[in-house]
C-alpha positions, -999 to +999 in steps of 0.1 A: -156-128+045-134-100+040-102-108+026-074-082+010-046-103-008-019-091-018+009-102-052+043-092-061+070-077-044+103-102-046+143-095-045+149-068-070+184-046-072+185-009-063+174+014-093+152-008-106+111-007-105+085-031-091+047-031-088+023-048-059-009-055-061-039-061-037-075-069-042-103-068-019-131-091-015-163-096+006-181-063+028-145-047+019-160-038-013-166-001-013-136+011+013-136+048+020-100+043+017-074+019+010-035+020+014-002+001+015+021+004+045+055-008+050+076-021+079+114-026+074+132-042+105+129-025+137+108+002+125+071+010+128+050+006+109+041+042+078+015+049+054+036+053+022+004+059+000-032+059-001-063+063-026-095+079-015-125+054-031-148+087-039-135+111-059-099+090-063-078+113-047-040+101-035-019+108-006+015+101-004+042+099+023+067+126+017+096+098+017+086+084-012+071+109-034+077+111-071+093+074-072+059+056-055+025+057-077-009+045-060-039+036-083-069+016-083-093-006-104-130+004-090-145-024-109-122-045-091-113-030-061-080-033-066-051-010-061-013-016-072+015+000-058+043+009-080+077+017-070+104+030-095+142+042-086+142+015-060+166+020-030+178-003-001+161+012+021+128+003+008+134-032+018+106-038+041+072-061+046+047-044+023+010-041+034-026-034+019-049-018+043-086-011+040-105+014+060-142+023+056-143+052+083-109+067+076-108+106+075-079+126+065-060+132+091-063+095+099-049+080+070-015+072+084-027+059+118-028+020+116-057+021+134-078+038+115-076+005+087-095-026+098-089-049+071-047-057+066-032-082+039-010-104+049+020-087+036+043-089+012+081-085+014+102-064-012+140-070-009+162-042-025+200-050-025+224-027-032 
């Protein structure tokens, strides 16, 4: 069964730094791709960053470059998401994704994932 679960995320202040995590289990093992997306209230759904399994490249939304860092454990397919300088606005629901047929200029497109987290919510006040 393939399962992606995700930990952390919590009530933190603005300016301050926080990590998630998510690890994959079952016939996820070996993505192509994995990434976390975020929805804040009445918005869509956006990639904020991604990690390429083969060859560990990154991709990041332009939003959120320099203060969000992707990585991953292979061993344990795992990847954390951490977010430093943090601002209101990145209160949202926070999501691991998992895609093993994502290309490149798919890897913002919800649909390209097929394996989602339940989500976990990160709640910046100002």
């Amino acid at each position: 069964q393939e399962e992606l679960v995700e930990s952390g995320g919590g009530l933190v202040q603005a300016g301050d730094s926080l990590s998630v995590s998510c690890a994959a289990s079952g016939r996820i093992f070996r993505p192509r791709v994995m990434s976390w997306f975020r929805q804040a209230p009445g918005k869509e759904r956006e990639l904020v960053a991604g990690v390429w399994w083969s060859g560990g490249n990154l991709h990041y939304a332009d939003s959120v470059k320099g203060r969000f860092t992707i990585s991953r454990d292979s061993a344990k397919t795992t990847i954390t998401l951490h977010i430093s300088s943090l601002l209101p606005e990145d209160t949202a629901v926070y999501y691991c994704a998992a895609s093993r047929s994502a290309i490149l200029s798919s890897i913002r497109m919800s649909d390209a994932y097929a394996y989602w987290g339940q989500g976990t919510q990160v709640t910046v006040s100002s």
